[in-house]
N, C-alpha and C positions, 0 to 999 in steps of 0.2 A: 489335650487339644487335638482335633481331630484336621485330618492333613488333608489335599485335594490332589485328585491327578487330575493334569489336561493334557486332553489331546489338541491338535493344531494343524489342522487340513489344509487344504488348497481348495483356494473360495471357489475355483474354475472346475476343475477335476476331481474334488473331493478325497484326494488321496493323501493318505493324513504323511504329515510332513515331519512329526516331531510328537513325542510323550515327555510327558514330565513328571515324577513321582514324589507326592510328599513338599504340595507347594503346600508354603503359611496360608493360613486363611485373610491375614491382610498383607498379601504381595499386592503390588498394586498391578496394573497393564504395562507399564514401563516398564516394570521388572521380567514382568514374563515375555517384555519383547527381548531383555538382556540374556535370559534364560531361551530363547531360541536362538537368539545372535550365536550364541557359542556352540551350539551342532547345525548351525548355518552362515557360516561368516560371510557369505557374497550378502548375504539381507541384515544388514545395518539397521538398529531400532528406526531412524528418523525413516525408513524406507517401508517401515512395514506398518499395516493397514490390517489391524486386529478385530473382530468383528464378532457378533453371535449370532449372523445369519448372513449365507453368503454375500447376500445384496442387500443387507442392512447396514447402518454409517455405521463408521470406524468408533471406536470404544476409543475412553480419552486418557493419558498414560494415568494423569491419577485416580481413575474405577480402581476400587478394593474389591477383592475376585469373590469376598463373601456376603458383597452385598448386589452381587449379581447374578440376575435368576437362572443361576447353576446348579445341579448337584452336587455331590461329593465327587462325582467325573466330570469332568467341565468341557467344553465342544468349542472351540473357538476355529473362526476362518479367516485364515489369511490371502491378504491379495500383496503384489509388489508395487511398489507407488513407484517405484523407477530412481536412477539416480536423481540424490537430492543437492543443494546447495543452499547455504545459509541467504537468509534474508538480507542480513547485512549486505554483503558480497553483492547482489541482486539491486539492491536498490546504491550504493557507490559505483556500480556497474551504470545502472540505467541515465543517475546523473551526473556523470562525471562527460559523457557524451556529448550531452546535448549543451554543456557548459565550453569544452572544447572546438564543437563543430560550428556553433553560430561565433567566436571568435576568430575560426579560418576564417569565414566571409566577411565579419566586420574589418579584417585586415588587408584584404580582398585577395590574399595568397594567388601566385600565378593559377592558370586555368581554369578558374572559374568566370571569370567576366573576361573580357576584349582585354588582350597584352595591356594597351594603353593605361589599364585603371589596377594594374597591379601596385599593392601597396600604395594606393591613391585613398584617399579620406573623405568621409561624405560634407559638403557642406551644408547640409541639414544637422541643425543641433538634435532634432528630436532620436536623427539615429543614434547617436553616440547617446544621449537617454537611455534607448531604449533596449543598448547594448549594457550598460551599467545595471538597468531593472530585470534583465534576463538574466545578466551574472547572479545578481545578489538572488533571485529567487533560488538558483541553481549550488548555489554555495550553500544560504541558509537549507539549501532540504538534504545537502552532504553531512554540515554539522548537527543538525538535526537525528541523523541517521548515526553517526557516531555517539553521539554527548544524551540526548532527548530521547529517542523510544526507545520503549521497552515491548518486548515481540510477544504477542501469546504463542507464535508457535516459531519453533527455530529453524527449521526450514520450508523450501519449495521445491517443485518439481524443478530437474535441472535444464529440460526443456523450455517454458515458460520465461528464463533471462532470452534468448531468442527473436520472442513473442515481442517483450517487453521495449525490448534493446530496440527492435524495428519500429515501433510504435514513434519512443522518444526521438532517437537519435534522425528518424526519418524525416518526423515533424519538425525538428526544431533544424531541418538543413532545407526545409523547406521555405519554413520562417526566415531562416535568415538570409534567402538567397533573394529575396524579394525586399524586403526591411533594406537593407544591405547594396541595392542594387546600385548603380550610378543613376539611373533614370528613376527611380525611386521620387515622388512626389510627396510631400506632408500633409496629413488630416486638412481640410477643406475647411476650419473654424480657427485653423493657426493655432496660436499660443494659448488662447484661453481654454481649448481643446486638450491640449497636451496635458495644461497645469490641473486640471479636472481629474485627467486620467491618471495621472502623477499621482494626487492624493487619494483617488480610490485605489490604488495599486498599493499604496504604502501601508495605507488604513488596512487593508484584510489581510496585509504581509504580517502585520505585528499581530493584529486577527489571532492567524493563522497559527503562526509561534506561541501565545499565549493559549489555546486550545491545548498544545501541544504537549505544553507544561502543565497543563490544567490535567491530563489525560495520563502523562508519567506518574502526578504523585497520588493517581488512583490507585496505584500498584506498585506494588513493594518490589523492591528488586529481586530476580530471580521468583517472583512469583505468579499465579494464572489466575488470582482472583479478580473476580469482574465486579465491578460495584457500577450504579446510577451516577452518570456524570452529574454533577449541579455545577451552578456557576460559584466561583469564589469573588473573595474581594477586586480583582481585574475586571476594571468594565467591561473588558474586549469578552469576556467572557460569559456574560449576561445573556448574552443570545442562545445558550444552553437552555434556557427557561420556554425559546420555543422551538428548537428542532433537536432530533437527536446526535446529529450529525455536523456541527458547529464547522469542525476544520474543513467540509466539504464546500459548504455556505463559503466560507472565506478564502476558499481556494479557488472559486466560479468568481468572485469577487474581484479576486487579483489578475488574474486574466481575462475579464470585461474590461479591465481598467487597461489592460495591456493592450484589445483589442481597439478599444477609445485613441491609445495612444496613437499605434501607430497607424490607425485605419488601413489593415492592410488582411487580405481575402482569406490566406494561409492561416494565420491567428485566427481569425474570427472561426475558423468550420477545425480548428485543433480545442477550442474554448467548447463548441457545439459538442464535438465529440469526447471531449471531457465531459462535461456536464451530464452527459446520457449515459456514460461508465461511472460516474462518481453518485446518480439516480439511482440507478441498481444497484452499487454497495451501498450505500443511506438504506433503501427500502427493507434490505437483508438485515442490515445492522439490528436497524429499526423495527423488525419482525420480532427478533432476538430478543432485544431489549424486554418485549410486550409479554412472549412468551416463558422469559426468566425470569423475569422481577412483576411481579400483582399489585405493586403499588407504583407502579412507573407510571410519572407524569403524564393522561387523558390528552394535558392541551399540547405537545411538542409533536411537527410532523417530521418527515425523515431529512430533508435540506432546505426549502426553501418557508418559511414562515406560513403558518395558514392553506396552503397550496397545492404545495407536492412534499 
């Protein structure tokens, strides 16, 4: 069996950083990130960003080093992706926030409104609704993140929790300082308003979770295979027949339904700004999909039916 050497540059400088003598011909990239980790312990596999051309994407840990157009000397370029941190961590990070900070206000905690309305209660039913519909979305996407997905990749930049954190925790203290308010007034249609908004929020909550579930038992545990979502016996899940991007649909769903709720300014343009972040992951997904799988369903668009 005939062995490989690689060398292992610096994507920036070119100045080789690492030899290796006598790799197997099916190491995979994982392994040779393991085999650099050990004459370079600051760069951590999940940190390194293995490549066959400096500004070409990163190689993925499971490439077999024999079925890449290598020699029997192999040239790989390395970049540093910076410190990482798990997914997990990241997303119980991001929700846990915004589940905590819209409860300060619904409680009215001293300092945030007039002494007067400390620990004071709204006499609008719809807030205290809409404080239950906030929790439960924020709890279900905590358990969700524990129990329900499974990660294609295990971590992220450790920068980006940051990003993310000011996104959530910003928004939803925004939300809820207005929702929340004493002078706070309710949707202009009343009750019938609310209970509309109530059941489109529920409806793409369950949606949403059933997607969810739909999308874990595509993939075996600890594994990176990708397979064509279809829908299963769950009706919620039938909407897979026409976009590629189901839980995104149902997730613009639950939060129209939230902005219905509480007719209030802050919701409505956090809904908008989801919606145009959650458009560009769909389109990419959706790209993916086209491009890896040749028999991928023609009539599915990336989020919304027929559309977009």
């Amino acid at each position: 069996m005939k062995h490989y050497e690689v060398e292992i540059l610096d994507a920036k400088t070119k100045e080789k950083l690492c030899f290796l003598d006598k790799v197997e011909p099916n190491a995979t990239i994982g392994e040779i990130k393991s085999m650099f980790h050990r004459t370079h312990p600051q760069w951590y596999p999940a940190r390194q960003s293995i490549r066959l051309d400096p500004k070409g994407k990163s190689l993925k840990d499971e490439d077999v080093l024999q079925h890449l157009p290598v020699g029997t000397t192999a040239t790989f370029y390395f970049r540093d992706l910076g410190a990482q941190i798990s997914w997990v961590t990241v997303f119980l990070t991001e929700y846990t926030g915004p589940l905590v900070i819209y409860l300060l206000f619904y409680f009215r905690v001293p300092f945030i409104y007039a002494a007067k309305y400390d620990f004071t209660t709204s006499k609008h039913w719809v807030v205290h609704l809409a404080c239950m519909c906030h929790s439960f979305h924020y709890m279900k996407r905590l358990l969700e993140t524990l129990f329900v997905h499974r990660f294609s990749h295990g971590t992220m930049p450790l920068r980006n929790i940051f990003k993310n954190c000011t996104y959530y925790w910003g928004f939803a203290a925004w939300m809820a300082y207005y929702i929340n308010h004493p002078l706070y007034t309710p949707p202009i249609y009343g009750e019938q308003q609310i209970r509309l908004a109530l059941i489109l929020f529920l409806f793409c909550q369950i949606g949403n979770f059933s997607i969810h579930i739909a999308l874990r038992n595509l993939r075996p545990p600890g594994s990176k295979t990708r397979k064509i979502p279809y829908p299963t016996k769950n009706p919620f899940t039938w909407i897979s027949l026409l976009v590629s991007c189901p839980n995104y649909t149902y997730e613009l769903g639950s939060w129209l339904g939230f902005t219905l709720m509480t007719q209030c300014l802050p919701v409505a343009f956090f809904t908008l700004v989801g919606f145009i972040q959650m458009t560009v992951w769909a389109k990419g997904k959706h790209r993916s999909y086209l491009k890896e799988f040749r028999d991928y369903p023609p009539l599915r668009s990336p989020i919304i039916p027929f559309i977009l």
